[in-house]
C-alpha positions, 0 to 999 in steps of 0.5 A: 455501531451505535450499540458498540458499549454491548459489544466491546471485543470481536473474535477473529476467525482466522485463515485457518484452525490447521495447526501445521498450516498456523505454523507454516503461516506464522512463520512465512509470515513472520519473515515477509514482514521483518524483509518488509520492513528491512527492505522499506526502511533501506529505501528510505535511509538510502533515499535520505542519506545518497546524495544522487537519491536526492530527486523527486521521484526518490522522495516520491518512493521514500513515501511509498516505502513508508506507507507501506511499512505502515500499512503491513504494521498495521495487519501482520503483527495482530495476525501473528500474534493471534496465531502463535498465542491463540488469542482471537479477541480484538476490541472495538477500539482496536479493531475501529483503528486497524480498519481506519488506517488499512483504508487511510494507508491504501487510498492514500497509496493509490494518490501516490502511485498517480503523483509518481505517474505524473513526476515520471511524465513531467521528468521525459515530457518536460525534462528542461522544465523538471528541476523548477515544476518539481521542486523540493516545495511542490513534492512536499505539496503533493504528498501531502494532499495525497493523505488529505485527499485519502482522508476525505474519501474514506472520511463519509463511508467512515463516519456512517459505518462506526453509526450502525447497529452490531447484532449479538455476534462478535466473530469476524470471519477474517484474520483482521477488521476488514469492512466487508466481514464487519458489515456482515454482523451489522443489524442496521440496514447497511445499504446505503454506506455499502453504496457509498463504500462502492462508490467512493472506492470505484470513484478513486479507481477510475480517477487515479488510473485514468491520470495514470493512463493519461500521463503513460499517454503522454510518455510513450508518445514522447518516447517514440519520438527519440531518434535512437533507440538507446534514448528510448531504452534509457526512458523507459527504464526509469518508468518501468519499475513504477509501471509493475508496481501500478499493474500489481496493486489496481490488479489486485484492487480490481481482484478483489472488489469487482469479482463475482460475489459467489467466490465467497470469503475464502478467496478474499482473504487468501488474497487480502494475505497477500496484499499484506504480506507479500506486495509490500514485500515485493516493492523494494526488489522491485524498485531495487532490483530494476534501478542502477542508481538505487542499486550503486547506493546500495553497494556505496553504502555497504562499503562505507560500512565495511570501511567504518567498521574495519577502522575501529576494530 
């Protein structure tokens, strides 16, 4: 992108050019984000305020909910916005921002999910020990080298990418600044940052579900060694909602990157819609709908609010 100063805008082709499918999809997109970002942000007020959320793995989720509010934030707006307003020109700047954090926030995402694995293996491994390992201090740790370590991943492919060469063509064949159609208008030879994209992609992959792995291992073999069957149930429960949201986002991930190439772009961003819009929707019901104590903070709060309410009218 060395040549950036003659291209300065981009053009966005969109998922489609159908005006009754922009409107479909302006408007299912437009309610999967505002439930989203409710949804998210009730987690994170009721992670915050219930005083029997106040644990690591509750701290661990409101950190989850951020991200992936800053995550849909980043991709659904500009899509509406190109949609209902026929307005496809992105800048250079804007579009070199949406990509940094779309990549900061999903690599970041998967070091999460492997702490959280961890926190979850710590909690029915060493459950005598958790309060001290997991302290208010080392959660914080944890988190933060998440996006530290998020940053140093997609820091080397970054840095080579905004060097390249753009060629006369500004039209980006996608609804948002993704690497894979950028590198498509690139004259430079992009080879070698395709490689290193590969393998700093495929390198966090593996790392994290390997940890993953290892820490589920590890729980189910302490799980099996309960006396009765109410203990394993109780154990498991607790695991099971972090256990969906994992197979949902590395199947996806896995979805995207390692299927064959002849798919073509179409498939890609009908996926990467739903990776943007409907995943971090799904979150929240997830951790909501299969957590008892998430759901009681829930309806405490919603009568606390009831009650407040009736008292100043």
């Amino acid at each position: 992108m060395k040549n950036h100063s003659a291209i300065t805008t981009f053009i966005l082709l969109g998922l489609t050019d159908d005006p009754r499918l922009q409107i479909f999809l302006s408007v299912f997109l437009f309610l999967t984000y505002i439930f989203t970002v409710a949804g998210n942000l009730i987690i994170i007020l009721l992670t915050l305020v219930d005083s029997h959320l106040k644990t690591p793995m509750y701290f661990f989720l409101r950190n989850f909910s951020i991200l992936e509010i800053i995550f849909t934030t980043v991709c659904v707006p500009r899509f509406l916005y190109s949609m209902t307003t026929g307005d496809k020109y992105v800048t250079y700047n804007a579009c070199a921002i949406q990509l940094f954090f779309i990549i900061l926030t999903g690599a970041t995402e998967f070091f999460l999910l492997t702490t959280m694995s961890y926190d979850r293996y710590v909690a029915i491994c060493k459950p005598l020990h958790y309060t001290i390992i997991m302290n208010e201090r080392v959660c914080t740790i944890l988190v933060l080298c998440c996006w530290l370590i998020g940053l140093i991943v997609i820091l080397p492919p970054l840095s080579l990418g905004v060097q390249l060469d753009f060629c006369n063509s500004n039209l980006i064949d996608h609804f948002g600044c993704d690497a894979s159609p950028l590198l498509k208008i690139v004259c430079s030879d992009t080879q070698f940052v395709e490689q290193l994209i590969l393998i700093m992609a495929v390198l966090t992959l593996i790392f994290t579900l390997v940890c993953v792995i290892v820490s589920y291992t590890y729980i189910l073999k302490t799980i099996l060694r309960f006396p009765s069957i109410q203990q394993r149930k109780k154990a498991f429960s607790t695991c099971s909602s972090h256990i969906i949201v994992v197979s949902i986002t590395y199947g996806s991930c896995i979805f995207i990157y390692i299927k064959p190439a002849k798919e073509g772009v179409a498939i890609n961003k009908v996926v990467s819609l739903l990776n943007t819009s409907v995943i971090p929707l799904m979150n929240p019901f997830i951790y909501t709908l299969r957590n008892k104590q998430v759901k009681q903070a829930f309806t405490n709060s919603i009568k606390k609010m009831a009650f407040f309410f009736q008292r100043i009218r």
